[in-house]
C-alpha beads as a LAMMPS data file, in Angstrom:
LAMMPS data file: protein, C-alpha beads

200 atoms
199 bonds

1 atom types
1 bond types

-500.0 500.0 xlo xhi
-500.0 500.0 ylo yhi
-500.0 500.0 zlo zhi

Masses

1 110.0

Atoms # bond

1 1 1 -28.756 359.336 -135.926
2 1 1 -28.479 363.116 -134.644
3 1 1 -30.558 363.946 -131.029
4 1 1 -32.928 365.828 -132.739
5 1 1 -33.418 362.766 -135.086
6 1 1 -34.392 360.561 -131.751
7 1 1 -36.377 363.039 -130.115
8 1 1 -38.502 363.172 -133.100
9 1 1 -38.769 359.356 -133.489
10 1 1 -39.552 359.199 -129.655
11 1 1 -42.563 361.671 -129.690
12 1 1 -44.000 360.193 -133.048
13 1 1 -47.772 359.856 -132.459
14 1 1 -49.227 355.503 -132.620
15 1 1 -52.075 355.564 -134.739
16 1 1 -55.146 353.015 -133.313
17 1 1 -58.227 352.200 -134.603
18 1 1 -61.511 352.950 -132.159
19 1 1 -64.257 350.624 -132.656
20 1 1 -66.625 353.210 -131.065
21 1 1 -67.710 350.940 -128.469
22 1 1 -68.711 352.580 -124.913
23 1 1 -67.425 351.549 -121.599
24 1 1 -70.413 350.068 -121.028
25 1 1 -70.764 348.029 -123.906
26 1 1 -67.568 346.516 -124.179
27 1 1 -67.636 345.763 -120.462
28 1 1 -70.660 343.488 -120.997
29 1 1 -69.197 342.123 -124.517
30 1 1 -65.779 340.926 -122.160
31 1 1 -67.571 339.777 -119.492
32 1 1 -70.131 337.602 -122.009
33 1 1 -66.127 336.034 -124.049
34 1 1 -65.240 335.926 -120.010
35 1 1 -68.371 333.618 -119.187
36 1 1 -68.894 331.738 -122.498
37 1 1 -65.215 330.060 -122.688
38 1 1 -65.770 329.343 -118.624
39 1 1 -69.198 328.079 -119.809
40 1 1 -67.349 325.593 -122.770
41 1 1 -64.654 324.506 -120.571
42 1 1 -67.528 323.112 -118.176
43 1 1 -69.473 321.107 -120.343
44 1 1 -65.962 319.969 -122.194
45 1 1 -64.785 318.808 -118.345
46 1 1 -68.630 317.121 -117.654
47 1 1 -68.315 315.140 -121.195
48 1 1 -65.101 314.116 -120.250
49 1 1 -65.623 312.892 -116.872
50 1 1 -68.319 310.590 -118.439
51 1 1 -65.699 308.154 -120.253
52 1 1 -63.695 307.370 -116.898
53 1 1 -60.756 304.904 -117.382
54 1 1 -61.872 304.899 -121.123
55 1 1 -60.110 309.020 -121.472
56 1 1 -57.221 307.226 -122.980
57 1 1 -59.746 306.624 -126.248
58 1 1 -62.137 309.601 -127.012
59 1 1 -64.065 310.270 -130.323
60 1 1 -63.094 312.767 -132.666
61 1 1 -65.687 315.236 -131.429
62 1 1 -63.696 315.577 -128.078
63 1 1 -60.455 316.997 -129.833
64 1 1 -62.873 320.350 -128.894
65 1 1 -62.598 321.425 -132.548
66 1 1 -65.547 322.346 -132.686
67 1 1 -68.364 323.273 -129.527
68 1 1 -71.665 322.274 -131.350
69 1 1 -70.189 318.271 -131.624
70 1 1 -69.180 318.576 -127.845
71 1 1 -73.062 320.037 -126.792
72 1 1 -74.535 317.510 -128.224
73 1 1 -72.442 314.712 -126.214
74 1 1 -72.511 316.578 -123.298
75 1 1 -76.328 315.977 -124.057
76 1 1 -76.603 312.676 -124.513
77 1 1 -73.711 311.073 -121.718
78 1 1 -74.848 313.607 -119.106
79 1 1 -77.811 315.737 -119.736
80 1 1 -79.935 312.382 -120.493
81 1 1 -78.342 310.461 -117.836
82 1 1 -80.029 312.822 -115.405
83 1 1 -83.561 312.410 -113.895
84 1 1 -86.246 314.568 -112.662
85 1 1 -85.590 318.715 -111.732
86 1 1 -82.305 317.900 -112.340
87 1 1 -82.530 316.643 -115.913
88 1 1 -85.443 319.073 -116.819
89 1 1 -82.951 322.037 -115.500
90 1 1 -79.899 320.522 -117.836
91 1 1 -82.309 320.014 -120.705
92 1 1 -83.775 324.026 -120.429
93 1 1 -79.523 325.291 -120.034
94 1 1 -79.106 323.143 -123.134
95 1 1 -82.226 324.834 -125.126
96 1 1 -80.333 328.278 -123.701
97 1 1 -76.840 327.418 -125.165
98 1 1 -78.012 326.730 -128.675
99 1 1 -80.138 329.918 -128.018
100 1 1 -77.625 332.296 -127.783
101 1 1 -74.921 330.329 -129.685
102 1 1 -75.572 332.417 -132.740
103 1 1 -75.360 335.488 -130.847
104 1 1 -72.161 334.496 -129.157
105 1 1 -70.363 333.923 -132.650
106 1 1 -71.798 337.029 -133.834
107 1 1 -70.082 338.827 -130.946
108 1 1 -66.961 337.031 -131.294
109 1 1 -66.364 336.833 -135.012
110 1 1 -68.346 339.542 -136.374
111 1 1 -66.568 343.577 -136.732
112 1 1 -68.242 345.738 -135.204
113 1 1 -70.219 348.919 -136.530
114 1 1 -73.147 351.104 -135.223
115 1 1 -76.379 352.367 -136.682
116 1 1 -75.908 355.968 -138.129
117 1 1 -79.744 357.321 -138.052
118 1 1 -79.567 355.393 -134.600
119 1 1 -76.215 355.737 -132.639
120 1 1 -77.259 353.828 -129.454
121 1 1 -77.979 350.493 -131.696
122 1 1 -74.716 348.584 -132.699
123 1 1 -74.269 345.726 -134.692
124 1 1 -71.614 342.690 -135.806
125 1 1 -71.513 342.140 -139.483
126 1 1 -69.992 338.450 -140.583
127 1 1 -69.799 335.983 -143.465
128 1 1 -70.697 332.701 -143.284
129 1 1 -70.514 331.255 -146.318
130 1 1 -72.231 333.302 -149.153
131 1 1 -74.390 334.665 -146.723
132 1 1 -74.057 338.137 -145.189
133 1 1 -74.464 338.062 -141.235
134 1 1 -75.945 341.334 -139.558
135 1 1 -77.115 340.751 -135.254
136 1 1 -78.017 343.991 -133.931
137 1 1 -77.622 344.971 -129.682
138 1 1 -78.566 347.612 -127.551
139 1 1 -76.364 348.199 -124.700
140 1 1 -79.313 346.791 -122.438
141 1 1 -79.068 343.712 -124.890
142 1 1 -75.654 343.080 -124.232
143 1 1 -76.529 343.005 -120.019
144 1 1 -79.148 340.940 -120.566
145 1 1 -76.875 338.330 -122.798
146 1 1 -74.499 338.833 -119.779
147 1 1 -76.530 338.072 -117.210
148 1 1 -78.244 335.340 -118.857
149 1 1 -74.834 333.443 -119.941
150 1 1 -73.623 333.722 -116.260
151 1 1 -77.591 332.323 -114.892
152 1 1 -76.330 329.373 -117.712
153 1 1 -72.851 328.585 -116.202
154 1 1 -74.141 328.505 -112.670
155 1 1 -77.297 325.723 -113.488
156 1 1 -74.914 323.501 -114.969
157 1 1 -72.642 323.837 -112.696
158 1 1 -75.781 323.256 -109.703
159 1 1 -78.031 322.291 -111.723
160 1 1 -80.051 320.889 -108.178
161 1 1 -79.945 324.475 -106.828
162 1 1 -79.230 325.067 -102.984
163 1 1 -79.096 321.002 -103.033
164 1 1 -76.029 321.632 -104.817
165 1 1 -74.644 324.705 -103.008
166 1 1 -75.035 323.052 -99.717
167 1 1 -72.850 319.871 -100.902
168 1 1 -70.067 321.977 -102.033
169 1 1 -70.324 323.582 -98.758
170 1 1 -70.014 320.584 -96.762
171 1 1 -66.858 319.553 -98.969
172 1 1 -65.331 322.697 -98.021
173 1 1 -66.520 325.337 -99.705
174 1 1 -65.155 328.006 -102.461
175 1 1 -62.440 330.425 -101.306
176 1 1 -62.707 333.431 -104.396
177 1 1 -60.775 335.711 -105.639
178 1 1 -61.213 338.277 -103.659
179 1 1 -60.785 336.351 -100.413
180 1 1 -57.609 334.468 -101.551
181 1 1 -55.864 337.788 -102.230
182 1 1 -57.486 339.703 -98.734
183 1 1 -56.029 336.368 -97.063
184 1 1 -52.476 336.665 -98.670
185 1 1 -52.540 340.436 -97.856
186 1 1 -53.136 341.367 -101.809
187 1 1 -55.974 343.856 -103.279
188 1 1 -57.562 343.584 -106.452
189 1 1 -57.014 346.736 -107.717
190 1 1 -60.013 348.460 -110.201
191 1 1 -57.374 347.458 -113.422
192 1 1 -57.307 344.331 -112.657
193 1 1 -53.748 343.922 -111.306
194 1 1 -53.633 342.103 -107.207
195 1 1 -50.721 344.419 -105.500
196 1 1 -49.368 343.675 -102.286
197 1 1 -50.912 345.909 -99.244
198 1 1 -48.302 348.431 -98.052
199 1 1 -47.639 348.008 -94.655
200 1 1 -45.002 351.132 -94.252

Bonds

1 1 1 2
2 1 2 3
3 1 3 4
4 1 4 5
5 1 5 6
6 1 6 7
7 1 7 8
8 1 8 9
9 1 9 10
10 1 10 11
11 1 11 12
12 1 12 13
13 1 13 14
14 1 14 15
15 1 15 16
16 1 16 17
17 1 17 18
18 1 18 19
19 1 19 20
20 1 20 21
21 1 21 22
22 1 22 23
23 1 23 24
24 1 24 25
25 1 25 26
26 1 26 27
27 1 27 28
28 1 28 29
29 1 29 30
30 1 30 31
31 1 31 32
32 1 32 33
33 1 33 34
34 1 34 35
35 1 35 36
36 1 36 37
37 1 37 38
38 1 38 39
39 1 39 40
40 1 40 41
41 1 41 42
42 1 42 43
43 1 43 44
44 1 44 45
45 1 45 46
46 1 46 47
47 1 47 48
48 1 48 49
49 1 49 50
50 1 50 51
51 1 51 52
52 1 52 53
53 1 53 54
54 1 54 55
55 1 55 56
56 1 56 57
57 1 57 58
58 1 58 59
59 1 59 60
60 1 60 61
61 1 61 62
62 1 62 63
63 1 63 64
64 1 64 65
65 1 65 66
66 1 66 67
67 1 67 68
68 1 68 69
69 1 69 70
70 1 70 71
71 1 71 72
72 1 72 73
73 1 73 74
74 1 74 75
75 1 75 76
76 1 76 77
77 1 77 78
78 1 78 79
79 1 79 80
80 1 80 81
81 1 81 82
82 1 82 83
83 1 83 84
84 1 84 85
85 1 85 86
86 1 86 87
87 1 87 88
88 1 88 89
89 1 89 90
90 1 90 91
91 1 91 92
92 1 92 93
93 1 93 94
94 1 94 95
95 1 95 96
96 1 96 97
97 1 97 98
98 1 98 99
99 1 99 100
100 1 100 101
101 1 101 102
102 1 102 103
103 1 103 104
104 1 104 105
105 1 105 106
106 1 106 107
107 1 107 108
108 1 108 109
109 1 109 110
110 1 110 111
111 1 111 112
112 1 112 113
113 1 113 114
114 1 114 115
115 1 115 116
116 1 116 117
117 1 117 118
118 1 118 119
119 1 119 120
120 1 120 121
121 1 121 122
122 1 122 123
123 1 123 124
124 1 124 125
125 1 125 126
126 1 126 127
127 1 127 128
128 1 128 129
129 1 129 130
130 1 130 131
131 1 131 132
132 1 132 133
133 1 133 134
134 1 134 135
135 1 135 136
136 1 136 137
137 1 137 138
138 1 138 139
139 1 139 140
140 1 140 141
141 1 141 142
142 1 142 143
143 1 143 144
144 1 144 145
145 1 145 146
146 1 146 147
147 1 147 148
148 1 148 149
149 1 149 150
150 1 150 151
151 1 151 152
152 1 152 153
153 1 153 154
154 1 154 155
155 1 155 156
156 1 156 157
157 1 157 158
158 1 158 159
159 1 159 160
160 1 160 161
161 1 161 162
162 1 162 163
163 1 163 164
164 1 164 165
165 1 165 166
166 1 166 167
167 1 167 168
168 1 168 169
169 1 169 170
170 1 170 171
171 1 171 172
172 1 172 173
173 1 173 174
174 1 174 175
175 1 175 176
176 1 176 177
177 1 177 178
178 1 178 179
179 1 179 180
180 1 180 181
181 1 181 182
182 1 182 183
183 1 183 184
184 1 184 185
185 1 185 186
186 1 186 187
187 1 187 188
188 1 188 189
189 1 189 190
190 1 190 191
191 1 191 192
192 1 192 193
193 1 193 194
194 1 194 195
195 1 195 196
196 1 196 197
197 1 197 198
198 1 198 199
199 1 199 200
């Protein structure tokens, strides 16, 4: 290979595809995969904690092939188990999950296009089946499925409110992100990567 060969190969252009998607909107779309898998792995955890000494010998449902069979135990060995506020709150987080359950697969598994006589509405096409899949979203959609899917992750995880809070306090508390790295002289940095403070 001659040096003008390599130089050539090194400056050759990588083709991407762009999915068109603004800042914005694939923001909210990361942060909704960010909060739905935290959101699974909860009620997976909540089920599980239900059978005790009898982990050693789950159903089939708990292999967590599939999220729909694990709801629906979730339901029935904790949500049903509960009484009062505390079950009514569970019972309305369950109504939200199968809510936006749809919407969540179409976000997941669906490509992504937008509307040409309408450029600020995008949609997820999918199969299922024989049947074609189309779930439009506004970039105020896709805040409001954000916001909504984080309100869901924090009732089941307190689903007695401040009653909650207040008992995790008195256990000793959360320490975050955020704190953890100020306390081990890290920062967060906007990309996402923690870096050591200089201290030259």
């Amino acid at each position: 290979m001659t040096d003008n060969a390599k130089k050539s190969e090194d400056s050759r252009l990588d083709h991407a595809h762009d999915i068109e998607l603004s800042e914005l909107e694939l923001s909210c779309i990361g942060h909704i995969v960010a909060q739905w898998g935290a959101l699974e792995c909860e009620i997976f955890l909540q089920t599980l904690q239900t059978f005790g000494e009898q982990a050693q010998v789950l159903p089939k449902v708990m292999n967590n092939m599939q999220f729909s069979g694990v709801l629906e135990l979730w339901k029935e060995r904790v949500v049903d188990q509960r009484n009062g506020e505390e079950k009514k709150n569970l019972e309305e987080q369950y109504s939200l999950i199968h809510h936006y359950h749809d919407y969540r697969n179409a976000l997941v598994h669906g490509m992504w296009d937008w509307d040409r006589s309408s450029p600020a509405k995008i949609r997820t096409t999918r199969i299922r089946k024989t049947e074609v899949i189309s779930t439009h979203f506004t970039a105020s959609d896709l805040q409001d499925f954000s916001f909504a899917v984080a309100k869901i992750n924090f009732n089941i995880r307190y689903p007695r409110g401040d009653e909650d809070l207040e008992e995790m306090i008195n256990k000793g508390g959360y320490i975050g992100r955020l704190t953890t790295s100020i306390l081990l002289g890290q920062t967060v940095e906007a990309g996402g990567e923690i870096e050591p403070d200089s201290h030259d």
